[in-house]
NUDODO-701216 format. One record per atom (N, C-alpha, C): atom name; x, y, z. Coordinates in steps of 0.1 Angstrom, whole numbers, plus 5000, padded with zeros to 4 digits. Layout:
<rs>
R atom    x    y    z
R   CA    X    Y    Z
...
</rs>
This chain:
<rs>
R atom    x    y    z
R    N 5009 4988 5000
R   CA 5000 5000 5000
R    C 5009 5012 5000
R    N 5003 5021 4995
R   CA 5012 5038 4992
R    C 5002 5043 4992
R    N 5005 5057 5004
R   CA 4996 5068 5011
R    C 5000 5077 5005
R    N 4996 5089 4995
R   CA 5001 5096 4992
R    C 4990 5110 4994
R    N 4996 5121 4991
R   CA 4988 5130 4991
R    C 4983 5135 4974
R    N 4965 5137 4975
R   CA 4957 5140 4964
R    C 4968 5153 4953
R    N 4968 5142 4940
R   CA 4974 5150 4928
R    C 4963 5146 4921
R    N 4968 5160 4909
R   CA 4959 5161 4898
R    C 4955 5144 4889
R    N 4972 5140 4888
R   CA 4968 5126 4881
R    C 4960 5113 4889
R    N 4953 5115 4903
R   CA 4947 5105 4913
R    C 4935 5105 4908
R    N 4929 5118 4903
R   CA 4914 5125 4903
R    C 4907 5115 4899
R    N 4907 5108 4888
R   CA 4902 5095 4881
R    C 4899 5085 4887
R    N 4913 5080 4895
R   CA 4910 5069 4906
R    C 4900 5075 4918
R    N 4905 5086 4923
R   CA 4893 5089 4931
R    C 4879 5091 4927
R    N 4874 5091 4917
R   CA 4863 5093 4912
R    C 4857 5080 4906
R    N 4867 5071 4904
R   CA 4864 5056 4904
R    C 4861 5048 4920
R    N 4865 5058 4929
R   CA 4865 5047 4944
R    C 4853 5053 4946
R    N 4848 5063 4946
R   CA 4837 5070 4952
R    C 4824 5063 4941
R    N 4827 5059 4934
R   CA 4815 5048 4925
R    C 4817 5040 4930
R    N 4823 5036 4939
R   CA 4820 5022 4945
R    C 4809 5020 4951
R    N 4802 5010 4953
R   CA 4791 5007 4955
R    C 4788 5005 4978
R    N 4805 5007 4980
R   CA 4805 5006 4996
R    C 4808 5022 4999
R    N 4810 5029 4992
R   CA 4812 5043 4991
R    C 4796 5052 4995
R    N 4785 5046 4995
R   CA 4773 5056 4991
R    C 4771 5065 4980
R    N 4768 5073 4981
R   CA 4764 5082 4972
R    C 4768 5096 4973
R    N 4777 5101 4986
R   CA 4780 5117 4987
R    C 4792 5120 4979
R    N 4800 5112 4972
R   CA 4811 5115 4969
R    C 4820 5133 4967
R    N 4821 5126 4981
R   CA 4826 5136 4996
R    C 4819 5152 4991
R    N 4809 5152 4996
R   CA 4803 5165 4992
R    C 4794 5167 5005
R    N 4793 5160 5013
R   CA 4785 5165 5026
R    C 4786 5177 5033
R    N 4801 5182 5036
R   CA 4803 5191 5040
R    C 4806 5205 5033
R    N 4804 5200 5017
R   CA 4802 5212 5008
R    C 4789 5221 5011
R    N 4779 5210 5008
R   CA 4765 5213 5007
R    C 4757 5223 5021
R    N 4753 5230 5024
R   CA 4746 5237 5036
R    C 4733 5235 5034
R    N 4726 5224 5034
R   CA 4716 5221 5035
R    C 4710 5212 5051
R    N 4699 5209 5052
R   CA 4696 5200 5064
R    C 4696 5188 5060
R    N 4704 5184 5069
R   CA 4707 5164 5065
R    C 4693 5163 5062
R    N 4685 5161 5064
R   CA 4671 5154 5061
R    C 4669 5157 5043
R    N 4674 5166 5038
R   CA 4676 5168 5028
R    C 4685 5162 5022
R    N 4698 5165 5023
R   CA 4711 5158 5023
R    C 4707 5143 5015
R    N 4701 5137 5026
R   CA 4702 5120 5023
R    C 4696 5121 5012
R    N 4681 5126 5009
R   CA 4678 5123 4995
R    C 4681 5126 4982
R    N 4694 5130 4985
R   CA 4704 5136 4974
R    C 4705 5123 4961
R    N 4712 5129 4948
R   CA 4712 5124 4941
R    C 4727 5117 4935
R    N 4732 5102 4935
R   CA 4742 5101 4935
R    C 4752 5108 4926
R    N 4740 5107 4910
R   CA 4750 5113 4902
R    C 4749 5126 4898
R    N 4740 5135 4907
R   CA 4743 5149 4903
R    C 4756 5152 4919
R    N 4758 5146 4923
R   CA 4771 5145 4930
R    C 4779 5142 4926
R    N 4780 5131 4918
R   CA 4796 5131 4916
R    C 4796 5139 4902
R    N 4785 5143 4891
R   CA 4788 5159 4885
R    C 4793 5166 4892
R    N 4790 5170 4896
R   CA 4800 5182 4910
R    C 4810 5181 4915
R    N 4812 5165 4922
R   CA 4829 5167 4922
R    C 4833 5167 4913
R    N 4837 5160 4900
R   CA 4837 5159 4889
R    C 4842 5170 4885
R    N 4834 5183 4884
R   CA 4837 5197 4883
R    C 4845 5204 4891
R    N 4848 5197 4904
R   CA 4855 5205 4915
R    C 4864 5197 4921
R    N 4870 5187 4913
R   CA 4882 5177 4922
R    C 4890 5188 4925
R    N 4895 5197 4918
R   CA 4907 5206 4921
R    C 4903 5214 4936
R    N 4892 5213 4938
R   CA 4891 5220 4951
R    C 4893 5210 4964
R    N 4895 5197 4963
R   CA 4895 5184 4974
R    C 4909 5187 4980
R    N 4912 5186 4986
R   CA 4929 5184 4998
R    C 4926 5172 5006
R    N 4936 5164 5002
R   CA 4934 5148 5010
R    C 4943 5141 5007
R    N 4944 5127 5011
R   CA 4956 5117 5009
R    C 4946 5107 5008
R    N 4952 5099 4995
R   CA 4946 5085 4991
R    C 4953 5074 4994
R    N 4951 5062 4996
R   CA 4956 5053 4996
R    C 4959 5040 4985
R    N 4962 5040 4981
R   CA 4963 5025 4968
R    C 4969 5014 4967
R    N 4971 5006 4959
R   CA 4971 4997 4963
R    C 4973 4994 4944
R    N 4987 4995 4940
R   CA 4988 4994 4924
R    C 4981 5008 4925
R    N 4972 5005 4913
R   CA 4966 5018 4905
R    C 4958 5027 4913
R    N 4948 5012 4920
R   CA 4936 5017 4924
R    C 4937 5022 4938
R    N 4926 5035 4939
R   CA 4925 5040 4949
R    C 4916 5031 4962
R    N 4921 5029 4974
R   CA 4911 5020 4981
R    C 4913 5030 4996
R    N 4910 5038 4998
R   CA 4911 5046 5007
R    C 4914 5060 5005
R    N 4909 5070 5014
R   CA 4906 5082 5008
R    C 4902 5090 5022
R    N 4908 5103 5028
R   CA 4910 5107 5037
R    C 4909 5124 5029
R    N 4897 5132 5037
R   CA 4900 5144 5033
R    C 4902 5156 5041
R    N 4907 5169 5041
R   CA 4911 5171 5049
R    C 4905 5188 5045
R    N 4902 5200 5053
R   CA 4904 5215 5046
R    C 4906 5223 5056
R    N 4906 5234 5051
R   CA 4906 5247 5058
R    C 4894 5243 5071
R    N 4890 5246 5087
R   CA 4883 5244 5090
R    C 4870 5257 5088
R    N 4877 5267 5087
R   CA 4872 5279 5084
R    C 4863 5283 5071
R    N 4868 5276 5065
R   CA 4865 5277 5050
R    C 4850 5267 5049
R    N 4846 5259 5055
R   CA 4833 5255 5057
R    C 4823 5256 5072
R    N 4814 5262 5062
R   CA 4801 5269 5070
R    C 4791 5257 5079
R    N 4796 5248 5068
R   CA 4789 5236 5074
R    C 4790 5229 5090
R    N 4803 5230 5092
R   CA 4809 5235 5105
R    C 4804 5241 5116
R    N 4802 5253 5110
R   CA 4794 5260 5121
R    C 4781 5259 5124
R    N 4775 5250 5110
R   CA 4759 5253 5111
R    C 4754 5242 5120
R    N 4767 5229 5120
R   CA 4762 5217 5125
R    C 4767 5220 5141
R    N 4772 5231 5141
R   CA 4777 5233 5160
R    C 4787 5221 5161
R    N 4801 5224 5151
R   CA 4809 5214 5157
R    C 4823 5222 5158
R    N 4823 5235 5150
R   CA 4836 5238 5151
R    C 4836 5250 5164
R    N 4846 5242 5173
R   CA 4849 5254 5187
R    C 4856 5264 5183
R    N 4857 5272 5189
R   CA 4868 5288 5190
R    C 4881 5280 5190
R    N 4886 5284 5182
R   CA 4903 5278 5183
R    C 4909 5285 5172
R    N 4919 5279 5166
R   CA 4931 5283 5160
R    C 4922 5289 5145
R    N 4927 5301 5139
R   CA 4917 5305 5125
R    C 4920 5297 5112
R    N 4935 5291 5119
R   CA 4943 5289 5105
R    C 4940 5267 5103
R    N 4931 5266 5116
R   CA 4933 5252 5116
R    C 4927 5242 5109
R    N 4924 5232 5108
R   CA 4924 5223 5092
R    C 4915 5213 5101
R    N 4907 5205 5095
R   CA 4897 5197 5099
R    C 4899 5184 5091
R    N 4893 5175 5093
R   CA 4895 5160 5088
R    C 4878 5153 5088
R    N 4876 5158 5070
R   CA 4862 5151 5072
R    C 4859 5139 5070
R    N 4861 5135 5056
R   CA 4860 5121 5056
R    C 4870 5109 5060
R    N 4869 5101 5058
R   CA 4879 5090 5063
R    C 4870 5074 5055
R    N 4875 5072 5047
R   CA 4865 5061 5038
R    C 4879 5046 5031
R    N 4877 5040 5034
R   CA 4884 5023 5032
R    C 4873 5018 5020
R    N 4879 5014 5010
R   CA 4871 5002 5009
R    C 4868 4990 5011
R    N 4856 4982 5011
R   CA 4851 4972 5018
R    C 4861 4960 5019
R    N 4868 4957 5012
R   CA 4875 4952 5009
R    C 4888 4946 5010
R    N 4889 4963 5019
R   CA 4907 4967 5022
R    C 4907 4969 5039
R    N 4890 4972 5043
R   CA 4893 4971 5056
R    C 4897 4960 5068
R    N 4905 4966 5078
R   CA 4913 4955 5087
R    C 4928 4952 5084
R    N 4933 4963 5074
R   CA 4941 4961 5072
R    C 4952 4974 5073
R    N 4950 4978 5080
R   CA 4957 4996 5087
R    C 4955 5005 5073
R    N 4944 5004 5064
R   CA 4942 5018 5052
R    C 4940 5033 5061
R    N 4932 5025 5072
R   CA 4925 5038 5078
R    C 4937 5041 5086
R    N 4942 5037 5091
R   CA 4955 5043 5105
R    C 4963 5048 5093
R    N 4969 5041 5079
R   CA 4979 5053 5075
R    C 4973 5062 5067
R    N 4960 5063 5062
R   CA 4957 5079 5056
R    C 4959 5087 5070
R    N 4952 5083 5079
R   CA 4952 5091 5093
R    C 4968 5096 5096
R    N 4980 5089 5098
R   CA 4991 5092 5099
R    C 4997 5099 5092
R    N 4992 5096 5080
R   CA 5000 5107 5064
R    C 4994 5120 5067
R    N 4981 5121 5068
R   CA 4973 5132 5066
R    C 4980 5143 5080
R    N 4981 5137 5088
R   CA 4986 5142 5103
R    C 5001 5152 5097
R    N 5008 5140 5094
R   CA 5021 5144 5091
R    C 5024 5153 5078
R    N 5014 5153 5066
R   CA 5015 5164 5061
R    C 5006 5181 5062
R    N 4997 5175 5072
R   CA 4993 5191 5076
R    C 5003 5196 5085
R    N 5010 5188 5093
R   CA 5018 5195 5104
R    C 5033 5199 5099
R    N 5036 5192 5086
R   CA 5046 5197 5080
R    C 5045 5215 5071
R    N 5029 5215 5070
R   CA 5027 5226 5061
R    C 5026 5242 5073
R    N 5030 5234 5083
R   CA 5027 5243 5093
R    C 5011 5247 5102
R    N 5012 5238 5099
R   CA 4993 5232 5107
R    C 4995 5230 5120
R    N 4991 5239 5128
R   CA 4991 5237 5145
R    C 4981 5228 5153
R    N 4970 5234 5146
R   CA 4957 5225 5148
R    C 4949 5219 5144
R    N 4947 5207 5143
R   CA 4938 5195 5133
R    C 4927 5196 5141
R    N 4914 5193 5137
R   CA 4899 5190 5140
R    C 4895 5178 5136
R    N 4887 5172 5141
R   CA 4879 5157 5139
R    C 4869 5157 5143
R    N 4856 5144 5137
R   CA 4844 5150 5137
R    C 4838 5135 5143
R    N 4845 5128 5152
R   CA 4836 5117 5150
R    C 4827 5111 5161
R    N 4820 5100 5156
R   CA 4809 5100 5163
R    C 4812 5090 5175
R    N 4805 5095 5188
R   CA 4809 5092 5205
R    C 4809 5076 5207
R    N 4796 5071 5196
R   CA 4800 5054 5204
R    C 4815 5049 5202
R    N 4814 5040 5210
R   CA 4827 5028 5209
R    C 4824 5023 5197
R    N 4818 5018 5194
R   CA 4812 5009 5184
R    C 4801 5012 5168
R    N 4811 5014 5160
R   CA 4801 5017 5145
R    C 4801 5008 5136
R    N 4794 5009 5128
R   CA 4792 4998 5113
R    C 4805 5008 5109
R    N 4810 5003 5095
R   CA 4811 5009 5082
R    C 4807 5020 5079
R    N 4793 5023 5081
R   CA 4783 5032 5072
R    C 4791 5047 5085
R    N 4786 5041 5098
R   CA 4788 5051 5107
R    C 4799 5058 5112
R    N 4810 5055 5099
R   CA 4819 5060 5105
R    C 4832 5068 5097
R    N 4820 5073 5091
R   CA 4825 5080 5076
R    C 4836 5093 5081
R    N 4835 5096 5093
R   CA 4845 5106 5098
R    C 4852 5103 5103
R    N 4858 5090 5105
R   CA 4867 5085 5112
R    C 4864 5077 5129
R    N 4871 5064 5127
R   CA 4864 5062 5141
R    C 4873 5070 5154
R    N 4865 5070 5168
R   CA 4869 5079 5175
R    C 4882 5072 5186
R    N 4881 5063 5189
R   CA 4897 5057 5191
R    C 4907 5056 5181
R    N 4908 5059 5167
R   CA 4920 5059 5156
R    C 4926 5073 5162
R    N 4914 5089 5162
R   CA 4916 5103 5167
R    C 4925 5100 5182
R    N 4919 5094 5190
R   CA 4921 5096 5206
R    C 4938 5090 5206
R    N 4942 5077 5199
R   CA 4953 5073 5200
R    C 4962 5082 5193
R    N 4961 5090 5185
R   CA 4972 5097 5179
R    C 4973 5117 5185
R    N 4966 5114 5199
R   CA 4965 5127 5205
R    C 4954 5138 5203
R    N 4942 5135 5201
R   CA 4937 5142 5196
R    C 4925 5139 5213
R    N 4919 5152 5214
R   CA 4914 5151 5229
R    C 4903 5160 5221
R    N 4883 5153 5230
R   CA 4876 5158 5230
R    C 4872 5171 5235
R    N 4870 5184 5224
R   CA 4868 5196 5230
R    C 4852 5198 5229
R    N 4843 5195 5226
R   CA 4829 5193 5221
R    C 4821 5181 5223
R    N 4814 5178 5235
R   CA 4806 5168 5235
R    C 4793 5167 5234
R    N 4790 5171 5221
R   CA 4771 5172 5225
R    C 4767 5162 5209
R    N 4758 5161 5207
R   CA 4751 5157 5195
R    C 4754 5140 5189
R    N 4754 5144 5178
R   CA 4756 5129 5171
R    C 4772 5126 5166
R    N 4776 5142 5168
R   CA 4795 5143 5162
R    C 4805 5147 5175
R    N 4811 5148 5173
R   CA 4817 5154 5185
R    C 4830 5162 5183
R    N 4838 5174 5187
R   CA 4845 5180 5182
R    C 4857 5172 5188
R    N 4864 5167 5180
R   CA 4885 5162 5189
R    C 4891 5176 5180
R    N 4903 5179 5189
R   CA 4909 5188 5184
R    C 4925 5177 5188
R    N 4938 5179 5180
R   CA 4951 5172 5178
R    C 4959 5191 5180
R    N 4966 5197 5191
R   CA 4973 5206 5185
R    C 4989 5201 5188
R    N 4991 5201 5176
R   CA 5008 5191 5173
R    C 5018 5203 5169
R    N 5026 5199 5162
R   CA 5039 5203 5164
R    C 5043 5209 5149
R    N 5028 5217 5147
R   CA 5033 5224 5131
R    C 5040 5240 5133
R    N 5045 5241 5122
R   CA 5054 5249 5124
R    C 5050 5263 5117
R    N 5044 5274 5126
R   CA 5034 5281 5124
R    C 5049 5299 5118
</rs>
């Protein structure tokens, strides 16, 4: 396996993993959209991936592969730069400049097999190289999720690599990681 960070020539393979059929249908656009989840779900898979489609150049993430194909996929942005954030009550007062960690997606296939621990490690280690002080994470409080439920990451992969809960309310919860970028 080779973790690397999202280039122009991945876009294809990433737009082939996200048609996967264990992928769903957001291809990664949830936290684009400022709509109400109740709307959200009844979204449409392929006027979604139209959209990324149109806007891969706007994604920041590290993939994972495996040969050609992408089988893991970790995204990461500005935390500021989405509204969706604030609207779902998850991003605290903290650092302006700091970077969040939305999705976190394996495929079915590849899980059990550390995809998820090294996008999470790569991704860590190239925000804090870029001078990233503070990482954010979104995930959800049980011990215990399916697959489906754990599209942000599960919450012991965050807790082992330093990341401590600043937000405990709802169905997400805010971890915040402030590591050792170099500001």
């Amino acid at each position: 396996m080779d973790v690397q960070l999202l280039s122009p020539d991945r876009y294809g393979g990433l737009l082939e993993f996200f048609d996967r059929p264990d992928q769903g249908f957001c291809f990664c656009r949830f936290w684009e959209e400022d709509v109400p989840n109740e709307t959200w779900v009844h979204g449409e898979a392929s006027a979604h991936r139209a959209a990324r489609s149109a806007a891969m150049d706007r994604l920041e993430g590290v993939v994972a592969l495996e040969g050609a194909s992408v089988i893991g996929w970790l995204r990461f942005a500005p935390a500021a730069s989405l509204t969706k954030l604030r609207t779902q009550r998850l991003e605290p007062v903290g650092d302006a400049a700091a970077y969040a960690i939305l999705c976190l997606a394996v495929a079915s296939d590849a899980r059990g097999r550390g995809v998820a621990s090294a996008l999470l490690d790569h991704a860590i280690a190239a925000l804090e190289a870029r001078g990233v002080a503070e990482i954010h994470a979104y995930p959800r409080p049980e011990a215990a999720l399916g697959p489906a439920e754990v599209w942000t990451g599960p919450r012991a992969a965050f807790e082992a690599r330093g990341f401590t809960a600043v937000r405990c309310e709802g169905r997400r919860w805010t971890f915040t990681r402030r590591g050792t970028g170099r500001q």
